[in-house]
VOBA-624561 format. One record per residue (C-alpha): residue number from 1; x negated, y, z. Coordinates in steps of 0.25 Angstrom, whole numbers, plus 2048, in hexadecimal, padded with zeros to 3 digits. Layout:
N
(site NUM,(X,Y,Z));
...
***
This chain:
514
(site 1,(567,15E,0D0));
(site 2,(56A,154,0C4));
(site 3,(56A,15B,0B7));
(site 4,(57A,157,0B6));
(site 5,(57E,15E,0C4));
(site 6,(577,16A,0C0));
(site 7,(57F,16C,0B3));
(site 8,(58C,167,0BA));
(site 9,(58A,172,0C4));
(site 10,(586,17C,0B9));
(site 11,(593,17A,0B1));
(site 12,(59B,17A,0BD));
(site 13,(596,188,0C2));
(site 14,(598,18D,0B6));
(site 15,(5A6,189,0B2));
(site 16,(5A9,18F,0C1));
(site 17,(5A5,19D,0BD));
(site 18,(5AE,19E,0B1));
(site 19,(5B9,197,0BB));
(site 20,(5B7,1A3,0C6));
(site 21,(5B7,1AD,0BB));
(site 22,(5C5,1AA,0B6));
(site 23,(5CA,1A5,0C4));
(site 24,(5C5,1B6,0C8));
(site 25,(5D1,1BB,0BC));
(site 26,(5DE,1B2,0C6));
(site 27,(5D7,1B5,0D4));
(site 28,(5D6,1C3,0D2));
(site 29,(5E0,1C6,0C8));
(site 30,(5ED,1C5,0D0));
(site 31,(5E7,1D1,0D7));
(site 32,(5E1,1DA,0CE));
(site 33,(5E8,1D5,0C0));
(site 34,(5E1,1CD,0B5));
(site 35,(5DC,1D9,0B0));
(site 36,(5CF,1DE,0A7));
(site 37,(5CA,1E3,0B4));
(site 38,(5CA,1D5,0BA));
(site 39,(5C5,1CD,0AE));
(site 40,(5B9,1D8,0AD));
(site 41,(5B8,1D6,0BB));
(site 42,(5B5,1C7,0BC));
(site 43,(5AE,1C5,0AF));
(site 44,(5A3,1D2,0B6));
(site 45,(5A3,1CA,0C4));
(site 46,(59E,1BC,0BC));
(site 47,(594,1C2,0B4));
(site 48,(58D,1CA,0BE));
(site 49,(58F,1C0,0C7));
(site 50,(588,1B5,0BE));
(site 51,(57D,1BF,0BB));
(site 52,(57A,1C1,0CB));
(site 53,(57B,1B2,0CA));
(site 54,(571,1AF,0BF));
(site 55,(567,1B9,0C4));
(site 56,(567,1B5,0D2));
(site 57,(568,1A5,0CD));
(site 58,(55B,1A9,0C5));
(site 59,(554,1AB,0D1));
(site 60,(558,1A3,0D9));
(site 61,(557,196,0D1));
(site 62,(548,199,0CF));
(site 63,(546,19A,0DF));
(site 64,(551,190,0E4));
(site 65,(551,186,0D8));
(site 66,(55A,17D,0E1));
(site 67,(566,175,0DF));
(site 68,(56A,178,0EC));
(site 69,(56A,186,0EC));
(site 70,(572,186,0DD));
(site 71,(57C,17C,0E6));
(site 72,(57D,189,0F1));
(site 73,(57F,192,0E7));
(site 74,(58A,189,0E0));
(site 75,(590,188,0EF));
(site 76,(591,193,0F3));
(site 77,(598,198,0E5));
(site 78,(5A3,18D,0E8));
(site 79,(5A6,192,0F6));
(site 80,(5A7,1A1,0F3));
(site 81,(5B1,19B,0E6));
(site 82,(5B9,193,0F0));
(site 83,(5B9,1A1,0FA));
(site 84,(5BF,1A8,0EF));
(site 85,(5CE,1A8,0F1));
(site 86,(5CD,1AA,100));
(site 87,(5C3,1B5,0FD));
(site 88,(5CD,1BD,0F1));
(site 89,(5D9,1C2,0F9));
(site 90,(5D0,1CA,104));
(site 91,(5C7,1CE,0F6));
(site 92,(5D3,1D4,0F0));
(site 93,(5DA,1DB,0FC));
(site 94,(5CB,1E2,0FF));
(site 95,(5C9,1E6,0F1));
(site 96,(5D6,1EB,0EC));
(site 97,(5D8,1FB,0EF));
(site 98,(5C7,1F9,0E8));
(site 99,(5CF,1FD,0D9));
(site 100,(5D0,1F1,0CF));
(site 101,(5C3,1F2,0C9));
(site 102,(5BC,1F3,0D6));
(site 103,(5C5,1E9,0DD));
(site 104,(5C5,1DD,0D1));
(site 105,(5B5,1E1,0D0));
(site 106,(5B1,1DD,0DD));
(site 107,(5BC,1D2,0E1));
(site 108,(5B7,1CB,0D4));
(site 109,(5A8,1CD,0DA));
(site 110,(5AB,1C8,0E6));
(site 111,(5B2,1BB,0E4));
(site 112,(5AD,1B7,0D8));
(site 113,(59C,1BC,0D7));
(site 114,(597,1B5,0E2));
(site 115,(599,1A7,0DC));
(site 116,(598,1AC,0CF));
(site 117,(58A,1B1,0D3));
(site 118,(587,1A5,0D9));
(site 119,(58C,19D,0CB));
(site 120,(583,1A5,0C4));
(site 121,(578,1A0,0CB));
(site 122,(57B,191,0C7));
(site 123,(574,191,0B9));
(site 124,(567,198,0BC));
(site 125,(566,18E,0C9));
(site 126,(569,182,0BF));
(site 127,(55F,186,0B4));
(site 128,(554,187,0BE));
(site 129,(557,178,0C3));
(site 130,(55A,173,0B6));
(site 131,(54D,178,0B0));
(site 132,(543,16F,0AE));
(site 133,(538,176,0A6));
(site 134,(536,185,0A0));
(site 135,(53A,17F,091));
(site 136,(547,17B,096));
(site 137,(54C,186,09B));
(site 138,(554,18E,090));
(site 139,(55B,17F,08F));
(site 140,(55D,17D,09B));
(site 141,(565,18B,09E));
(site 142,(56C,187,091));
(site 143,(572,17B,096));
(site 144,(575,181,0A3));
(site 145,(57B,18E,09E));
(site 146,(583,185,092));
(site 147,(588,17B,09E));
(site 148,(58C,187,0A6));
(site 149,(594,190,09D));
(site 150,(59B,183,095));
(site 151,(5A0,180,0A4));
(site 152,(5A4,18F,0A5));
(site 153,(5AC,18E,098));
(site 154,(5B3,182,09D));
(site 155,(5B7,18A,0AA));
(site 156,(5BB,195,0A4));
(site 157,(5C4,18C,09B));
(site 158,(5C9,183,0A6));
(site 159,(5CD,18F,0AF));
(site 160,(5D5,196,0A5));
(site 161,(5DB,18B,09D));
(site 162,(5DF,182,0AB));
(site 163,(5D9,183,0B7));
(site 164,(5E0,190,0BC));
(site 165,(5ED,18E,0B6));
(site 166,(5ED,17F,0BE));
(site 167,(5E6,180,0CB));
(site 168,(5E7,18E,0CE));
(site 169,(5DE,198,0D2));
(site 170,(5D9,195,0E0));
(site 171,(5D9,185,0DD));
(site 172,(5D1,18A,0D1));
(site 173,(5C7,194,0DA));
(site 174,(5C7,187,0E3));
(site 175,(5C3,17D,0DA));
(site 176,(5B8,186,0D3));
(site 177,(5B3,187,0E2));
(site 178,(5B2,178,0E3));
(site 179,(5AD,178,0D6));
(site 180,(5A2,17F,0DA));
(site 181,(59F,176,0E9));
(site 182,(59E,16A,0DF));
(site 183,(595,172,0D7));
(site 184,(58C,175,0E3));
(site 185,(58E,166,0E7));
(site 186,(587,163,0DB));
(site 187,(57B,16D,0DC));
(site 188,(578,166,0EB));
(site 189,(577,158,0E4));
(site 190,(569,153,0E6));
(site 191,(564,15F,0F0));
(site 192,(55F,15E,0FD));
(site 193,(564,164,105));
(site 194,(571,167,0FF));
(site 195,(579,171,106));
(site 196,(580,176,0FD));
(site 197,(586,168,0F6));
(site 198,(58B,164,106));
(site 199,(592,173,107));
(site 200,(599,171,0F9));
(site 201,(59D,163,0FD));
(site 202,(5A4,167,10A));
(site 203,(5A9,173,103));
(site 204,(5AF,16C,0F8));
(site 205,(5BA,163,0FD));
(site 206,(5BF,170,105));
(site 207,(5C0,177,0F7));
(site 208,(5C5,16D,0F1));
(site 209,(5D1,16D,0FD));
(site 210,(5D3,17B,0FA));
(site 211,(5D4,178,0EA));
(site 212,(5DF,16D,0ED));
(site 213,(5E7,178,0F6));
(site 214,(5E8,182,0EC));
(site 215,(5DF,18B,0F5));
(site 216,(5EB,189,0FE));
(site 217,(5E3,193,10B));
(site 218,(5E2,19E,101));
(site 219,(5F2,19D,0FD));
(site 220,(5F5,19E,10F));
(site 221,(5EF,1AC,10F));
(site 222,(5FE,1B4,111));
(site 223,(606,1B5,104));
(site 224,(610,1C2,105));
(site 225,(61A,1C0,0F9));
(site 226,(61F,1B0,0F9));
(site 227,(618,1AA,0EC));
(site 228,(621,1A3,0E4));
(site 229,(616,19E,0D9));
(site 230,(608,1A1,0D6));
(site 231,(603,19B,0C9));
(site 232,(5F7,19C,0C1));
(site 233,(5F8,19D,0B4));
(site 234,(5EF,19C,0A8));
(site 235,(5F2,1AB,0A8));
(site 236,(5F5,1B1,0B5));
(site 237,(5F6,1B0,0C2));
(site 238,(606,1AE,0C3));
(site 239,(60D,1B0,0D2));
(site 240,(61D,1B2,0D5));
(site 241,(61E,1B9,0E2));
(site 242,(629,1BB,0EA));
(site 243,(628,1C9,0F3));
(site 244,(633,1D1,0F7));
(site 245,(63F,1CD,0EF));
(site 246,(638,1CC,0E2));
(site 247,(632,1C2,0D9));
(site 248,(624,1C6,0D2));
(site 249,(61D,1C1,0C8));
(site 250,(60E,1C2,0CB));
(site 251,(603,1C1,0BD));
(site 252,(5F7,1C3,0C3));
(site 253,(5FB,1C9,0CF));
(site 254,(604,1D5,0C9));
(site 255,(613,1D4,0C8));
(site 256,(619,1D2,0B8));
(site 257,(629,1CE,0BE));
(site 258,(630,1D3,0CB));
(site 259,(640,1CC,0CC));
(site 260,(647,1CB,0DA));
(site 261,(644,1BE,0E0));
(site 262,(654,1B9,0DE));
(site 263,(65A,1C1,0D4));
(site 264,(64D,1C2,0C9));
(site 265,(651,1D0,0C6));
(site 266,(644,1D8,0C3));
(site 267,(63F,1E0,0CB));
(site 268,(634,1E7,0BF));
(site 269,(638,1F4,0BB));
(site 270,(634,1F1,0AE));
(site 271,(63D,1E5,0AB));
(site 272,(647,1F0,0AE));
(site 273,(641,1FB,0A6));
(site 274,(63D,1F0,099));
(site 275,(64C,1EC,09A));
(site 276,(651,1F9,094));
(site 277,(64E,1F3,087));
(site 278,(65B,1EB,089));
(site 279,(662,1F9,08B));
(site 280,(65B,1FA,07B));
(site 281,(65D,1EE,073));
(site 282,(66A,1E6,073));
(site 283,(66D,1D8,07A));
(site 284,(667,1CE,072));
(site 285,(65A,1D4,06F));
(site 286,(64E,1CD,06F));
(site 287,(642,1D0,078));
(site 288,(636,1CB,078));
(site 289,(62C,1CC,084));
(site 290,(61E,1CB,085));
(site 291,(61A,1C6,097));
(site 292,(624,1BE,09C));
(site 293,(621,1C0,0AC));
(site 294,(62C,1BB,0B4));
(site 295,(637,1BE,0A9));
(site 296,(63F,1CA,0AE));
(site 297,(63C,1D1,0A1));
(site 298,(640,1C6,09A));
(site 299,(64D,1C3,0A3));
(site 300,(652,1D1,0A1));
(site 301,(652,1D2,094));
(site 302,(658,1C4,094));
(site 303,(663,1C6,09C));
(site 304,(669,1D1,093));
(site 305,(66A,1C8,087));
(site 306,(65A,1C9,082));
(site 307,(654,1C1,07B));
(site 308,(647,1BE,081));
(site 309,(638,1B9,07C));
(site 310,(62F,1BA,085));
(site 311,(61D,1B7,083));
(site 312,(616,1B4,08E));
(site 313,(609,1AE,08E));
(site 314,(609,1A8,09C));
(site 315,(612,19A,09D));
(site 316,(610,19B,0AC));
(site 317,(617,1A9,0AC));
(site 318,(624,1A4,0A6));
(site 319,(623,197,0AF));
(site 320,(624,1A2,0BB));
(site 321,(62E,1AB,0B4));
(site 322,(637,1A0,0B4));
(site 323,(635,199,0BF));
(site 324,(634,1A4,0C9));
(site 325,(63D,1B0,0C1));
(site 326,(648,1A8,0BB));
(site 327,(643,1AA,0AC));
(site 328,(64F,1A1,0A4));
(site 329,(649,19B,098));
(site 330,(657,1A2,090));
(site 331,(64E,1B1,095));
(site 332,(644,1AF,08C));
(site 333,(63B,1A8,083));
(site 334,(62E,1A5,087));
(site 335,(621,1A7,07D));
(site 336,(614,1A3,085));
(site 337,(60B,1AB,07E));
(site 338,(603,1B8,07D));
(site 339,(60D,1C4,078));
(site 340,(601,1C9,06E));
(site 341,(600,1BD,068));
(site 342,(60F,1B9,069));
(site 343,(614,1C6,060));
(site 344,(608,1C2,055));
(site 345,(60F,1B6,053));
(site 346,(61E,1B7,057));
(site 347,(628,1BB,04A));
(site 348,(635,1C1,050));
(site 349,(638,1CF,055));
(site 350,(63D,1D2,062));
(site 351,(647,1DF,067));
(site 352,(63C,1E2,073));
(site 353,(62E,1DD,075));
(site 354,(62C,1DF,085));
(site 355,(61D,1DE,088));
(site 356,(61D,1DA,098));
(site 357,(60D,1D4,099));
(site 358,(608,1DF,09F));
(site 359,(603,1DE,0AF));
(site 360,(5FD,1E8,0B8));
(site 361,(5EF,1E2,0B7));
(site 362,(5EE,1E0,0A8));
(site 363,(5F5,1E5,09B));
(site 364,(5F3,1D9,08F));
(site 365,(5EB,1E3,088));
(site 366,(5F1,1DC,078));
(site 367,(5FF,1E0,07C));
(site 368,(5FD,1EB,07C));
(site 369,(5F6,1F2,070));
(site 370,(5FA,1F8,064));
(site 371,(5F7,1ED,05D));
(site 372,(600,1E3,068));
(site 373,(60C,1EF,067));
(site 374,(60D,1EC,057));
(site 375,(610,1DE,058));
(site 376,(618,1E1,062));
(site 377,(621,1EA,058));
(site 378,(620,1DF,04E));
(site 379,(628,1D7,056));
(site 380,(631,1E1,059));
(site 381,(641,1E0,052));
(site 382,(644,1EE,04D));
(site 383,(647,1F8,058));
(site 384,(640,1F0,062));
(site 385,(637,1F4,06D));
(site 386,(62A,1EF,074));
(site 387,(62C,1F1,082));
(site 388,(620,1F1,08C));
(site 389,(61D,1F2,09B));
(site 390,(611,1F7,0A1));
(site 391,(60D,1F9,0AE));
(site 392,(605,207,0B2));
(site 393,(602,210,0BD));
(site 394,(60B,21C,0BA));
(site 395,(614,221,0AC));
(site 396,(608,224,0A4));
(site 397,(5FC,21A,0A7));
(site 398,(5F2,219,09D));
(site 399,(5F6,20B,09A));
(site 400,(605,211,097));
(site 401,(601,21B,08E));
(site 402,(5F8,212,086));
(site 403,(603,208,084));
(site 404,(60D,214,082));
(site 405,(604,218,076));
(site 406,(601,20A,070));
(site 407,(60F,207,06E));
(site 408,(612,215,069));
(site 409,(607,210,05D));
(site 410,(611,203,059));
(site 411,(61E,20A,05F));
(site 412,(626,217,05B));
(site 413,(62C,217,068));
(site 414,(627,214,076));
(site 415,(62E,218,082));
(site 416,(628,215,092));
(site 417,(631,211,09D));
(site 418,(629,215,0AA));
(site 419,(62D,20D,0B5));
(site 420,(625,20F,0C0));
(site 421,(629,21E,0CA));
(site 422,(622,227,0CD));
(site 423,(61D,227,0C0));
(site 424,(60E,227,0C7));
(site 425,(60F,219,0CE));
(site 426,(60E,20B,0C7));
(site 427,(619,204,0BF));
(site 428,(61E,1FE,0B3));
(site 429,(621,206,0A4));
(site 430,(626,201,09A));
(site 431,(624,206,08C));
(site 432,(62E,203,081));
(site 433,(62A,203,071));
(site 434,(634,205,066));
(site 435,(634,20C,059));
(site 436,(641,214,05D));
(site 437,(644,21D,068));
(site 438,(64A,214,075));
(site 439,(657,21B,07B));
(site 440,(65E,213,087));
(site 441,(66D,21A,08B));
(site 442,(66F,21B,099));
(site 443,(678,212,099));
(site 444,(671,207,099));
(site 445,(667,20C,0A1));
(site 446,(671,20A,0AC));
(site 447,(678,214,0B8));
(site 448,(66E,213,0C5));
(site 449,(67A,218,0CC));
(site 450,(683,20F,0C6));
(site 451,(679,202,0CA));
(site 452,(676,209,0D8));
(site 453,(67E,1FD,0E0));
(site 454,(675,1F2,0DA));
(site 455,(666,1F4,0DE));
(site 456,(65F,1EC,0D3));
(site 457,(669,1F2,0C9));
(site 458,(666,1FF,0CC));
(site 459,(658,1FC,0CC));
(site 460,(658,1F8,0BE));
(site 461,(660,203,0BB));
(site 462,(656,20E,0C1));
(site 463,(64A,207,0BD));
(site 464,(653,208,0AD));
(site 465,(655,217,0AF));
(site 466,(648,21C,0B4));
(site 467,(63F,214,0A7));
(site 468,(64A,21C,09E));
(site 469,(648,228,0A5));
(site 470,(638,229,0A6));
(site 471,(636,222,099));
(site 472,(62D,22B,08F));
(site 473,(626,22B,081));
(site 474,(615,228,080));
(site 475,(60F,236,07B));
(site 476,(608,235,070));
(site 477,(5FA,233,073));
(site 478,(5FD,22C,07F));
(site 479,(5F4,221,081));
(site 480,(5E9,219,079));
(site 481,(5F0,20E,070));
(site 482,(5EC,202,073));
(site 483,(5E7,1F7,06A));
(site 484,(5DF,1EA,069));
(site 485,(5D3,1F0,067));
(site 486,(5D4,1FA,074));
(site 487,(5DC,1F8,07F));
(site 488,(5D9,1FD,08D));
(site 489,(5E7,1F9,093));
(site 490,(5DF,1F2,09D));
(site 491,(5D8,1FD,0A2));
(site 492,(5E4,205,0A6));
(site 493,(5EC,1FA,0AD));
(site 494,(5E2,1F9,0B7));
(site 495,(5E8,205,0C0));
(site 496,(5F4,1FE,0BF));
(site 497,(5F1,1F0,0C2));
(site 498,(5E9,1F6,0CF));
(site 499,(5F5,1FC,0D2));
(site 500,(600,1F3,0D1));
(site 501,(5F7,1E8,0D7));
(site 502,(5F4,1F2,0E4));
(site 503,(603,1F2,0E5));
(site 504,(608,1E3,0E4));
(site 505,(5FC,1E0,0ED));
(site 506,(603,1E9,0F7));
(site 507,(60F,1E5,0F5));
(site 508,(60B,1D6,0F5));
(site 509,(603,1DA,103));
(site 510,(5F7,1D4,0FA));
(site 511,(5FC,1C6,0FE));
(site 512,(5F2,1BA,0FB));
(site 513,(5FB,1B4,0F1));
(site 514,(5F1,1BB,0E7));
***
């Protein structure tokens, strides 16, 4: 092999390994949530996988110091990446009652160490054909290595910054695949015989097909709920599913915003539950509210006169909230940006800060410290509140006590709205911050009996009732405060994000659309 092709294959398995480890955060994360647990998980599997690989790469180099069998190796790599998304869905549903850890573990090892192994063997292979004398050596691995990990840089940066968000995740696992055939191609050049090079070559134009289809044989496995748009963003993986006379919003595989398919009313007891601040201030306040999602906070607060801002950092987001959900530009104005870096910058107050970026696989950790509470007071017009909703597995969870006693270290006042019955069972809280007492008449909590002929409003009025009714006060002592410098939020929504993901997939019937 020519000194150019060797390089050529070097950088191109290495750039793949980077892509495949990134590509591992949108192929399991609408399942298990883009969490600490799946980051940890992925980053483990490549370097294990890599280490297995330069050992066994080691060895074999110095008794097989052929470009034919690297070509093999290189092969077999791009036909296990291009098996990947027929092999995920069967991988998920065996794994899933296995317990997050467990389950994101050994599905991130399975689809993603063999070839990884296998990459890791490339540079060992390469140094031994590339060497030419003992005193070349350290040079030699320098170049190589230097070649490699430039070409990993670039993969990490192209997948991020462009290649997910325009071809899409299996176009993307695809493409790497044939990537990879090419590569083998390339190894096979001037062997004899070369096997390998004449099963990459009849491979390729088969991968290449699938590439242009968008993976279309994985999409005909059988849907369940009717998919209205699946998008990847630079930030999540977005889908709006229709199931059941709702309308969902889907961020990495957990719901942020439920409306009725016609009427867009939503169907969140939260929303509900947040709208008591409209019972609070008068029409005409301003609200400003940090996670857009489909818009239903921001529409209800809207439609009684509010003035909204809302920050979200996802453009693709607000494209689907208002192309899907009937967001109107007059509902609110939209800042794409992060909400901790949006209050260090941003010079008016609001009446209520509603902090809604929290999912069931992640909490973003700076949102929710002391320090994150403070600029959020700052912001504040006097007598304002912060408003945020979490989701928990029971009342008191650890994550709820802790953000209970982090606001009770900015706030005076802090008051949770438990949602979710029996208390024991998974649902949504939300916690209000003030610096003087909250008192709502019950008045303009509504009658349930007077609403009982219409089933939405009577929802809405229950749903009013029963926050009121169940809300309490942190103890002191409740929880740990939370700040920048220790924050273990992530840790304690791992109970709920196995639990809310164990029941969408029933409910969804674990359907191949994710």
């Amino acid at each position: 092999m020519s000194p150019l092709s060797l390089y050529a294959v070097v950088a191109i398995c290495g750039a793949v390994v980077l892509v495949l480890e990134i590509l591992g955060t949108r192929i399991l994360g609408p399942f298990y949530g883009v969490s600490l647990y799946l980051w940890s998980a992925l980053i483990s599997v490549t370097l294990a996988s890599l280490s297995v690989g330069y050992w066994l790469g080691g060895r074999w180099a110095d008794r097989r110091p052929e470009a034919g069998f690297l070509a093999r190796l290189i092969l077999i790599a791009g036909v296990w990446t291009a098996a990947i998304p027929w092999l995920r869905q069967p991988l998920l549903a065996a794994t899933e009652s296995w317990g997050l850890r467990v389950a994101v573990l050994v599905t991130a090892l399975v689809l993603f160490g063999p070839p990884l192994t296998l990459l890791g063997m490339v540079s060992p292979f390469a140094i031994r054909l590339r060497l030419g004398r003992v005193e070349e050596a350290g040079r030699t691995a320098g170049h190589l290595f230097a070649v490699s990990t430039v070409a990993s840089v670039a993969g990490a940066l192209a997948t991020g910054f462009w290649l997910i968000p325009i071809l899409g995740v299996t176009r993307l696992t695809l493409g790497t695949a044939a990537l990879l055939l090419f590569a083998s191609a390339i190894a096979s050049m001037g062997t004899a015989p070369r096997p390998a090079g004449a099963v990459a070559r009849a491979l390729l134009p088969l991968v290449l097909a699938g590439l242009a289809l968008g993976g279309a044989a994985v999409a005909a496995e059988p849907l369940g709920p009717r998919v209205v748009e699946h998008t990847q963003s630079a930030y999540s993986d977005l889908r709006v599913v229709d199931n059941d006379g709702r309308r969902d919003l889907l961020v990495d595989g957990g719901i942020h915003t439920q409306v009725d398919s016609l009427t867009r009313q939503p169907w969140l007891t939260y929303v509900i539950a947040g709208g008591l601040m409209t019972e609070v201030y008068p029409r005409g306040s301003s609200l400003l509210l940090v996670g857009l999602g489909g818009g239903s906070v921001a529409r209800e607060f809207a439609r009684r006169g509010w003035r909204v801002d809302a920050v979200e950092i996802d453009p693709a987001v607000t494209r689907l909230a208002r192309r899907h959900f009937d967001l109107e530009p007059e509902d609110a104005t939209v800042h794409h940006e992060d909400g901790r870096r949006f209050f260090a910058h941003a010079t008016r107050q609001w009446d209520v800060i509603f902090l809604d970026a929290f999912g069931s696989s992640s909490i973003p950790f700076h949102l929710v410290t002391r320090e994150a509470f403070a600029e959020c007071k700052a912001r504040l017009a006097p007598g304002g509140a912060l408003v945020l909703n979490v989701e928990s597995v029971g009342w008191r969870g650890p994550l709820v006590r802790s953000l209970a006693a982090t606001l009770r270290a900015v706030f005076p006042e802090v008051v949770v709205f438990p949602l979710a019955e029996p208390p024991n069972q998974i649902g949504n809280l939300v916690l209000v911050a003030r610096d003087r007492p909250l008192d709502i008449s019950y008045e303009r909590l509504g009658d349930p009996v007077a609403s009982i002929n219409d089933d939405y409003e009577h929802w809405k009025v229950v749903t009013r009732n029963h926050a009121w009714d169940n809300r309490f006060a942190p103890e002191p002592g409740w929880g740990p405060v939370l700040t920048d410098d220790l924050n273990p939020s992530d840790l304690w929504a791992e109970e709920t994000n196995l639990v809310a993901r164990r029941q969408l997939h029933q409910q969804l019937k674990r359907a191949a659309s994710w």
